[in-house]
C-alpha positions as CSV (number, residue, x, y, z in Angstrom):
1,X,41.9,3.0,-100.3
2,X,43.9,0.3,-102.0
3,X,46.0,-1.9,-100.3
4,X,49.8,-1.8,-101.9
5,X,51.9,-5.6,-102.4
6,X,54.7,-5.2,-104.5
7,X,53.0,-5.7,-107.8
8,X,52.4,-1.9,-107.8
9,X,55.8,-0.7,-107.9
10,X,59.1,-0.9,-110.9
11,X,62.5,-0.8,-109.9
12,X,64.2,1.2,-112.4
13,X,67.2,3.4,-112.9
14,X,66.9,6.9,-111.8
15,X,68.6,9.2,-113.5
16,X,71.7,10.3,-111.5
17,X,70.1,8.8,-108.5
18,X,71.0,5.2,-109.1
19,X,68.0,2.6,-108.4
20,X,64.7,4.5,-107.7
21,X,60.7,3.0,-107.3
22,X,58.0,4.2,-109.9
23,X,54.4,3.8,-109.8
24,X,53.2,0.9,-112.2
25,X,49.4,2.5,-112.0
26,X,47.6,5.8,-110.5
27,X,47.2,5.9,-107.1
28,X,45.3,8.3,-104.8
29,X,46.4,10.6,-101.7
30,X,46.0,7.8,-98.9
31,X,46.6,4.8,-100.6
32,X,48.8,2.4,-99.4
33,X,51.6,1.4,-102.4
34,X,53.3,-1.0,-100.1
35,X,53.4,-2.6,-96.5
36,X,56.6,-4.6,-96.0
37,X,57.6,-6.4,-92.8
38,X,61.4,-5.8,-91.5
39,X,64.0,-8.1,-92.9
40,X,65.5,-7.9,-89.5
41,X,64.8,-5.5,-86.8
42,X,66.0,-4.5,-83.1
43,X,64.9,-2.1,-80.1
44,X,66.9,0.3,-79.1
45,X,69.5,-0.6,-76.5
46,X,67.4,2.2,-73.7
47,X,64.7,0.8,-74.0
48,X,65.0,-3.1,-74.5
49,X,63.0,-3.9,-71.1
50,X,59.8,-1.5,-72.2
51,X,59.2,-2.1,-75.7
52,X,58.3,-5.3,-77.1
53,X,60.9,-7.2,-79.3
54,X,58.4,-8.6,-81.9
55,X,55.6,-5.7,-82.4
56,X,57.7,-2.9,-81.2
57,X,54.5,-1.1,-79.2
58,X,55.2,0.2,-75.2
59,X,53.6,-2.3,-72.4
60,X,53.9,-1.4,-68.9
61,X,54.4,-5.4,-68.2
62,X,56.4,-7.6,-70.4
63,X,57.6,-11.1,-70.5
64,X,60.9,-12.1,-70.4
65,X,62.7,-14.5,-72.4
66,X,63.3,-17.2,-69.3
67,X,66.9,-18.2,-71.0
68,X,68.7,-15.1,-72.2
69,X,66.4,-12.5,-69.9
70,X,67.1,-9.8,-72.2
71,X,64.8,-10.1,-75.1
72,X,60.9,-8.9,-73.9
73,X,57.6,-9.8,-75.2
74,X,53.6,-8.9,-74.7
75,X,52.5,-12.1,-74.1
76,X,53.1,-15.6,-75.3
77,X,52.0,-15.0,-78.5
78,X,54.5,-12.2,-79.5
79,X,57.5,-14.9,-77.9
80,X,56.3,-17.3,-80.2
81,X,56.1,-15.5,-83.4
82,X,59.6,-14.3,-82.3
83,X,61.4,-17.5,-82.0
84,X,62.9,-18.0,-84.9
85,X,64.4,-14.9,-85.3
86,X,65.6,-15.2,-81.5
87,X,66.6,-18.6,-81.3
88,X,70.6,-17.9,-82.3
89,X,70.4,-14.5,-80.7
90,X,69.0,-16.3,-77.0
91,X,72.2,-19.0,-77.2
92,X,74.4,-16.0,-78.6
93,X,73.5,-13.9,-75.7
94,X,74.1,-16.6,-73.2
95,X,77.0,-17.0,-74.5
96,X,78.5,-13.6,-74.6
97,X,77.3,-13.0,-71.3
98,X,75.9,-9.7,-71.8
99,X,73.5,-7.9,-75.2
100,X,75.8,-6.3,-77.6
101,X,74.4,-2.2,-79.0
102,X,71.7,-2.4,-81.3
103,X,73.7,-1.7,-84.5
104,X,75.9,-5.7,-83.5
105,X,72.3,-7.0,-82.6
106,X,70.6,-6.1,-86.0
107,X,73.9,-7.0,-88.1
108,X,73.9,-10.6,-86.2
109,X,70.0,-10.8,-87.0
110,X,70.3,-9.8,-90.7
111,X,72.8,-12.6,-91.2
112,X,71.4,-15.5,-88.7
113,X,68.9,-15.0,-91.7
114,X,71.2,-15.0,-94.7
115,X,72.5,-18.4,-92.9
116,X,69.2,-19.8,-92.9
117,X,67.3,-18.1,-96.6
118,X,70.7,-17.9,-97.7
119,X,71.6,-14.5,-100.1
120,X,69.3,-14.6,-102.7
121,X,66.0,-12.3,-102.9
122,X,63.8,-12.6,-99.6
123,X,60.7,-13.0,-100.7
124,X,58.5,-10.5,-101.4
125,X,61.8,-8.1,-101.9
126,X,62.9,-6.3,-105.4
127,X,66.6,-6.3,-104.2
128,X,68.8,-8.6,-102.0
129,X,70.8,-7.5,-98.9
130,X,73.9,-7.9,-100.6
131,X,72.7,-5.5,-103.2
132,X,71.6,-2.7,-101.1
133,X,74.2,0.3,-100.6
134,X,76.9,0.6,-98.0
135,X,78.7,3.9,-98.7
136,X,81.5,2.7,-96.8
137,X,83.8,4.3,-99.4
138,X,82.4,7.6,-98.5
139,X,83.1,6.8,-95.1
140,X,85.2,9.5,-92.9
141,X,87.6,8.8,-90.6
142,X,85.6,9.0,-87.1
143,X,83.1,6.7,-89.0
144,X,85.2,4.4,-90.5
145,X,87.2,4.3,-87.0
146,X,83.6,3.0,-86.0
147,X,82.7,0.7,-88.1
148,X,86.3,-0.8,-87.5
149,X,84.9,-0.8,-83.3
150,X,81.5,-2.7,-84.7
151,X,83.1,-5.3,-86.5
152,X,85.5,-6.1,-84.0
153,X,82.1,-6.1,-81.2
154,X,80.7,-8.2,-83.5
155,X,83.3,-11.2,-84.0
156,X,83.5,-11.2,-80.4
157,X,79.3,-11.7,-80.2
158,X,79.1,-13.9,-83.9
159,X,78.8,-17.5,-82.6
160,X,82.0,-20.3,-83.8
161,X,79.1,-22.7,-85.1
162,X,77.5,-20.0,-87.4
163,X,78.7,-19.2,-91.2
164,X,81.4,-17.3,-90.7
165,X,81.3,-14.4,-93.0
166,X,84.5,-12.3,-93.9
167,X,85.7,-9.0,-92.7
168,X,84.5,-7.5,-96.2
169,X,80.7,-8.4,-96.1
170,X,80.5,-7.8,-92.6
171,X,81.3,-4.2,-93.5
172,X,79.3,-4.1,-95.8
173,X,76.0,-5.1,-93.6
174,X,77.5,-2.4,-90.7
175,X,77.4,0.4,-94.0
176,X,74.1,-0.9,-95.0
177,X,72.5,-0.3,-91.6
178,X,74.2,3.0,-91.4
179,X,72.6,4.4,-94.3
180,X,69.8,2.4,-94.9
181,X,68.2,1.4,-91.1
182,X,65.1,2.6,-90.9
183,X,63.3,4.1,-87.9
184,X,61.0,2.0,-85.8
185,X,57.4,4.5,-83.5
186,X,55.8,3.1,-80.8
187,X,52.2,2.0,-82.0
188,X,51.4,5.4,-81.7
189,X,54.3,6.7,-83.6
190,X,55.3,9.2,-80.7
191,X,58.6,7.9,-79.9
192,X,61.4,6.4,-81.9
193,X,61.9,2.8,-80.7
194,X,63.9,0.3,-82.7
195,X,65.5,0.3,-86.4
196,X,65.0,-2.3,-88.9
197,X,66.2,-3.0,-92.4
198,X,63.5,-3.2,-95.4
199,X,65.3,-3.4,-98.7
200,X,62.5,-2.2,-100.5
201,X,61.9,0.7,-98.7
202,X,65.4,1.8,-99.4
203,X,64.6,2.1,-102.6
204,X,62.7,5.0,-102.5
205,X,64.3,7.9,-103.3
206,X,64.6,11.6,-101.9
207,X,62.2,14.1,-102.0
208,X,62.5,17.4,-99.8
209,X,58.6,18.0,-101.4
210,X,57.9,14.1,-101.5
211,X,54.5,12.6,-103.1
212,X,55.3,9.1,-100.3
213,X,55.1,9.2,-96.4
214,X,56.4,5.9,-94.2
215,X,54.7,5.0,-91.5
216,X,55.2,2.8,-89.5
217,X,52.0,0.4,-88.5
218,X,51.3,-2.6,-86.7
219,X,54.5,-4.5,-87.1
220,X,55.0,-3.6,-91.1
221,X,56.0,-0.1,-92.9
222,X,53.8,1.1,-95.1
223,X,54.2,3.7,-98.1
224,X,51.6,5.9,-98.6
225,X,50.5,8.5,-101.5
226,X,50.6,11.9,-100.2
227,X,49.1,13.4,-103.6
228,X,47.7,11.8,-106.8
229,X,50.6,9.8,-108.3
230,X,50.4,9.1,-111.7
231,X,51.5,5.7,-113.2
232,X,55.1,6.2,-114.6
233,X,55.6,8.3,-111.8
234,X,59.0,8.3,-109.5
235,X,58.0,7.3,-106.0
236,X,59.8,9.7,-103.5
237,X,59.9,10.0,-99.7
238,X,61.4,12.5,-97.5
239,X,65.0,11.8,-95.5
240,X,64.7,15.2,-93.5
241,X,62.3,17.5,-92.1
242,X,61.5,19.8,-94.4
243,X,61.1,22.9,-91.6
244,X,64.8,23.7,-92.5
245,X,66.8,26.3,-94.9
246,X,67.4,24.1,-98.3
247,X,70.8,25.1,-97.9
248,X,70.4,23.3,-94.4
249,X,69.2,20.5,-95.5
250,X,71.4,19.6,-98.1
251,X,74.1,19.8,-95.6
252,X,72.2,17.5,-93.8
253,X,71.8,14.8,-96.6
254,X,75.6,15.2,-97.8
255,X,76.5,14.5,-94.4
256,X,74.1,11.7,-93.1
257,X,73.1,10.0,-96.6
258,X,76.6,11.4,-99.2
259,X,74.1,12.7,-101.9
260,X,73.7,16.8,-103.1
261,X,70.2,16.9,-103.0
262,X,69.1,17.8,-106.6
263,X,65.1,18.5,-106.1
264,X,63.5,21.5,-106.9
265,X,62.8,23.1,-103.5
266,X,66.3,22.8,-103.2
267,X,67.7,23.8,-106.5
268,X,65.2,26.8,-106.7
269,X,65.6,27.5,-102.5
270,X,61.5,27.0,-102.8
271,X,59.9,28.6,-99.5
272,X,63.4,30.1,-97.8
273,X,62.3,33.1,-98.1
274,X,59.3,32.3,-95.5
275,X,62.0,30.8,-93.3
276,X,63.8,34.2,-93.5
277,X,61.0,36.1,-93.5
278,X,61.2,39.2,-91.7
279,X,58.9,42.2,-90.6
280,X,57.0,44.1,-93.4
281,X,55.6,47.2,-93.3
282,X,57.1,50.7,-92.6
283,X,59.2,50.0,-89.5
284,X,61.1,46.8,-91.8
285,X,64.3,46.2,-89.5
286,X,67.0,46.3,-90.7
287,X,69.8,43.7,-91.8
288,X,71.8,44.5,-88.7
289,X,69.0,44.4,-86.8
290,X,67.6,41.1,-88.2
291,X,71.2,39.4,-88.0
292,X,71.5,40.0,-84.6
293,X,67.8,39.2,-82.9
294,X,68.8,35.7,-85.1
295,X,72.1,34.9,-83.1
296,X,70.2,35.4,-80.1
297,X,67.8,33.1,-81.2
298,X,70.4,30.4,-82.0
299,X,71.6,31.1,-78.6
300,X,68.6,30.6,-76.5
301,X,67.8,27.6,-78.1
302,X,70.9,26.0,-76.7
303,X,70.3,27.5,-73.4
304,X,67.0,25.8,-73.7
305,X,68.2,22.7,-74.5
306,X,70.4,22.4,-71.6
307,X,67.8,23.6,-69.4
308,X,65.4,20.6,-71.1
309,X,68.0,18.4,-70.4
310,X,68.2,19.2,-66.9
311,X,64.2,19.1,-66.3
312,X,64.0,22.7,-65.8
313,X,61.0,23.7,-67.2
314,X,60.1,26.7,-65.8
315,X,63.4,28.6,-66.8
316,X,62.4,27.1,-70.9
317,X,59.4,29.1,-70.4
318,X,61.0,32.3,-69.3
319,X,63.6,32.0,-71.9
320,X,61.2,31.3,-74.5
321,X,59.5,34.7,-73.4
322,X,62.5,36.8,-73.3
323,X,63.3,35.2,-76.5
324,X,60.1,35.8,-78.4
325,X,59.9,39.7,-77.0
326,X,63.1,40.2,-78.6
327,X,61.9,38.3,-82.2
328,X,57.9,39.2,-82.3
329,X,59.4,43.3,-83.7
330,X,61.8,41.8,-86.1
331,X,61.1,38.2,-87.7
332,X,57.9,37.3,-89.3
333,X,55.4,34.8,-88.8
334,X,56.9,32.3,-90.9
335,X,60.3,32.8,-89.7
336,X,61.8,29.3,-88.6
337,X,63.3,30.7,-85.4
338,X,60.5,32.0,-84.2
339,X,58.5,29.1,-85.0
340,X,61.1,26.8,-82.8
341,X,60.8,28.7,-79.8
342,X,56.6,28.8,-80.6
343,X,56.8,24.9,-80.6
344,X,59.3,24.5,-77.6
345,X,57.3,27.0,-75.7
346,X,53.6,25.6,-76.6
347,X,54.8,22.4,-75.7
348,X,56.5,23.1,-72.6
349,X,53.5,25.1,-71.3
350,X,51.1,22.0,-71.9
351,X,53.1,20.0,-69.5
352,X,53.2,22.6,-66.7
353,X,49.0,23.1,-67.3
354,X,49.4,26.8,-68.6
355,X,47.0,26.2,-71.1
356,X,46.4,29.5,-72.2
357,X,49.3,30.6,-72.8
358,X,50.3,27.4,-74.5
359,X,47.1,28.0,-76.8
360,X,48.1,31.0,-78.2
361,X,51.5,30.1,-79.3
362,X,50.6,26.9,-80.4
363,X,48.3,28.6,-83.1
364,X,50.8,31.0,-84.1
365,X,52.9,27.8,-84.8
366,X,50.4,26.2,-86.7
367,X,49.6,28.7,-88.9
368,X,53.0,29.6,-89.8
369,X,53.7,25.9,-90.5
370,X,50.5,25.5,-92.7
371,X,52.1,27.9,-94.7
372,X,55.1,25.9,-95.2
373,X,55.0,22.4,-95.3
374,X,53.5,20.2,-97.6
375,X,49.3,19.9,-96.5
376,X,49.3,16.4,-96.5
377,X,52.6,16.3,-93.9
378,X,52.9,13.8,-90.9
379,X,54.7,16.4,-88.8
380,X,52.2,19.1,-89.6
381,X,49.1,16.8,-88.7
382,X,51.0,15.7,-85.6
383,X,51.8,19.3,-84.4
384,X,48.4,20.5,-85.4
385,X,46.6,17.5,-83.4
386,X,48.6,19.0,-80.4
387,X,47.5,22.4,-81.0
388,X,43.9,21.1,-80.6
389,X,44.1,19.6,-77.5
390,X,46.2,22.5,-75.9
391,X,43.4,24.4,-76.8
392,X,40.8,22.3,-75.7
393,X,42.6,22.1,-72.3
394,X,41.9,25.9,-72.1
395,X,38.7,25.8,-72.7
396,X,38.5,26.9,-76.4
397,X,36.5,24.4,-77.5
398,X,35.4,26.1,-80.6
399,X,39.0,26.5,-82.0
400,X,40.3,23.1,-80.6
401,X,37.2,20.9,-82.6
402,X,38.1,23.3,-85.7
403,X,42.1,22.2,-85.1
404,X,41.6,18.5,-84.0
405,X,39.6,17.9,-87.5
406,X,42.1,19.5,-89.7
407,X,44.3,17.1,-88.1
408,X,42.5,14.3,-88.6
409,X,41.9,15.3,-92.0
410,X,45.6,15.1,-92.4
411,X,46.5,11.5,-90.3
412,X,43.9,9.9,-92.5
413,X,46.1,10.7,-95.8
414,X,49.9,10.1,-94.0
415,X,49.0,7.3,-91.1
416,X,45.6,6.1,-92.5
417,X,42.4,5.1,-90.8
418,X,43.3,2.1,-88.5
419,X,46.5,3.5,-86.8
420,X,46.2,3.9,-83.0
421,X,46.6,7.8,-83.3
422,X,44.4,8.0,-86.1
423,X,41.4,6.2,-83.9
424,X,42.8,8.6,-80.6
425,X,41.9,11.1,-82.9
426,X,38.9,9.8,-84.3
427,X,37.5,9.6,-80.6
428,X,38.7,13.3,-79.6
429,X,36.6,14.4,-82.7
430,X,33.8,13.0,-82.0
431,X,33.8,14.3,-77.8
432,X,34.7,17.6,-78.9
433,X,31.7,17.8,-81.8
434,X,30.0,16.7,-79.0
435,X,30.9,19.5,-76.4
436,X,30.6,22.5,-79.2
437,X,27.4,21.6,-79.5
438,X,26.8,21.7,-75.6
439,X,28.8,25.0,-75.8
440,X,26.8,26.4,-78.8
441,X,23.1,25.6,-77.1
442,X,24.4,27.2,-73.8
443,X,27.6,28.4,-72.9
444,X,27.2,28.9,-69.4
445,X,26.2,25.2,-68.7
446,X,28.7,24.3,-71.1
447,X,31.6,25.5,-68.6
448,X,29.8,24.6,-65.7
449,X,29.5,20.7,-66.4
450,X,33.2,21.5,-67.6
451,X,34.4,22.4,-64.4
452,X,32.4,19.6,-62.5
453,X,34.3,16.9,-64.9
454,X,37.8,18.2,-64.8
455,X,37.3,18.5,-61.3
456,X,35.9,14.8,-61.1
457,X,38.5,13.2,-63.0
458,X,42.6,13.6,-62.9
459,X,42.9,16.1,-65.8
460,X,44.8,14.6,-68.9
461,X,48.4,15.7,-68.1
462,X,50.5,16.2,-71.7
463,X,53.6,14.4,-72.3
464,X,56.8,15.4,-70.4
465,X,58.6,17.3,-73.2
466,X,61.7,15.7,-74.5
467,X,64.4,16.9,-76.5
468,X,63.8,14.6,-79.4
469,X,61.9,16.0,-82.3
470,X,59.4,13.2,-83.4
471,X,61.1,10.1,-85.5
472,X,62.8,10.7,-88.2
473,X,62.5,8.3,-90.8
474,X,65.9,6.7,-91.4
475,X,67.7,5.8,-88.4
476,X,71.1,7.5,-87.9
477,X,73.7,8.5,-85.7
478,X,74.5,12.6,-85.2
């Protein structure tokens, strides 16, 4: 697989899309076309004591900066690589007296290095800051009424020995960040962690079918070929989830990024009807029918949510029950509503060790999302790496080796072979291969030696369910 610098990629201008990236040779599904280190990049204000401030992964114990304490590193190493970039924030903070919100801590970062680069092209970047777009015209009133609230948080925090840059540009960095800050993983790209600015990321166009995937890996983005790209070819990458109505996601994109989405999926509603879909066969329901099991749906997923919100798991399940008797007659397997409460309820049943259960829903989700997403999709091989150790956790060893290989299949095309959840994966393949052989030569031993390990070693407990759906790629507020 090739490794992607810069060299690889055009700026040109797209065709009612402004400035766009296209392919200056042929690359594979799985090749990297670029890795590009953050111009400037912060961790979110929750989680500033956890995460660490130059490589972004999860310690349990992390230094602390011994002048400022806010800023928090692995080891000496990562405080020393971070210096520069924190030497004006660590007087700044001690000045202010207390850490500003991420958005004031990555505009002041951004322009501590315009002050010492000055505004010109970074290198290894096609476009300078002060090209990339603001949308601030576009703004409404509640965000405007914001950025007016950042700017004024940020001339309070802005240092009286730095350049002092006027009210317009700093506007224009706060616009930039708001439609262009990107969203930083954990090293295993389970949790969104930071945001960061990488001008030539933002380049990339919109896709709701893209032929790109970003991921995020070991301290630099990287763009990566989904499907055989052709040189000449637009380079596109996906702002949304595609596991929504087209008509939902181009609200979406008008409201978060001020484009109509033009693509074809959206132009030719590509796949809504297996969003929509409902029962076939003799006893099709009708419209009334169909309309109303729907609103219940959209319902119970709110009930859910508050009942996620509040830790009660336990009620999630049952309302994911009632829910799904009420759907399973009338919506059909590729129905987006019923694959919601599938994933809520496969996921929420992991965590309280009902693995059964969980098992069979989370293979009714799978196979109505191989069905609609893209095959080479990051959320696909995510969701169908957790279908294969739900079912592994039940014992269905056969069908969770067949599921954790798809989805490593999958990870090697969109996160690539040395990501930390690639190699996770890599290892579960290889133990589960392992067992199905075990399983294959004798069953009865199989399950046997099963039970003497699980019972030998504190079972693998799944993640506590949260209410965020995994990172989305730019970083915005709702």
């Amino acid at each position: 697989m090739t490794r992607g610098g810069m060299e690889s990629v055009e700026l040109f201008t797209s065709e009612g899309k402004g400035r766009g990236l296209k392919a200056q040779k042929e690359f594979l599904p799985g090749d990297v076309i670029f890795a590009e280190p953050a111009y400037a990049a912060v961790v979110f204000d929750s989680l500033t004591h956890v995460i660490c401030h130059t490589c972004f992964k999860r310690q349990e114990r992390l230094h602390r900066c011994g002048q400022c304490k806010f800023a928090h590193y692995c080891d000496r190493t990562c405080q020393r690589a971070a210096w520069l970039e924190h030497k004006q924030e660590c007087s700044a903070l001690k000045r202010h007296g207390k850490a500003p919100s991420e958005n004031i801590r990555l505009a002041a970062r951004i322009m501590w290095r315009m002050e010492r680069e000055g505004s010109g092209l970074a290198e290894g970047c096609l476009v300078s800051i002060d090209d990339l777009q603001n949308h601030v015209d576009s703004f409404r009133e509640e965000e405007k009424k914001e950025l007016r609230a950042d700017v004024e948080s940020f001339l309070e925090f802005w240092p009286p020995q730095s350049q002092q840059f006027g009210i317009q540009f700093i506007s224009h960095i706060f616009g930039v960040i708001s439609c262009n800050g990107f969203t930083l993983s954990d090293q295993r790209g389970l949790q969104a962690v930071g945001v960061g600015i990488f001008p030539n990321l933002c380049q990339a166009n919109h896709d709701c079918w893209p032929n790109c995937t970003v991921i995020f890996n070991n301290g630099k983005i990287e763009l990566r070929a989904l499907s055989k790209i052709p040189a000449g070819e637009e380079l596109s990458v996906s702002y949304v989830d595609f596991l929504s109505l087209s008509e939902e996601r181009r609200r979406q994109l008008k409201k978060q990024y001020y484009f109509d989405c033009t693509c074809e999926h959206c132009k030719k509603q590509i796949k809504d009807d297996l969003m929509l879909a409902v029962k076939e066969g003799e006893s099709k329901p009708s419209a009334e029918a169909v309309k109303e099991v729907i609103q219940f749906s959209k319902d119970t997923l709110e009930k859910i949510n508050t009942a996620r919100t509040e830790g009660l798991y336990h009620e999630v399940v049952k309302l994911c029950r009632e829910c799904l008797k009420k759907q399973e007659p009338v919506l059909g397997d590729t129905n987006i509503y019923l694959l919601r409460i599938l994933s809520i309820a496969s996921e929420v049943l992991s965590y309280l060790q009902m693995f059964e259960e969980a098992a069979d829903y989370a293979k009714r989700m799978v196979d109505g999302y191989l069905k609609i997403y893209h095959p080479n999709n990051a959320q696909l091989g995510m969701a169908v790496m957790r279908a294969g150790v739900t079912h592994w956790h039940a014992g269905l060893i056969e069908a969770g080796h067949g599921l954790i290989c798809k989805a490593y299949a999958i990870l090697l095309i969109t996160h690539g072979p040395s990501h930390p959840i690639t190699k996770d994966l890599e290892v579960m393949r290889v133990q589960t291969e392992m067992e199905l052989r075990m399983f294959q030569q004798n069953e009865f031993m199989y399950y046997k030696m099963r039970e003497a390990a699980l019972k030998n070693q504190k079972i693998q407990v799944m993640p506590e369910p949260s209410n965020e759906t995994s990172p989305s790629l730019f970083h915005k507020k709702e």
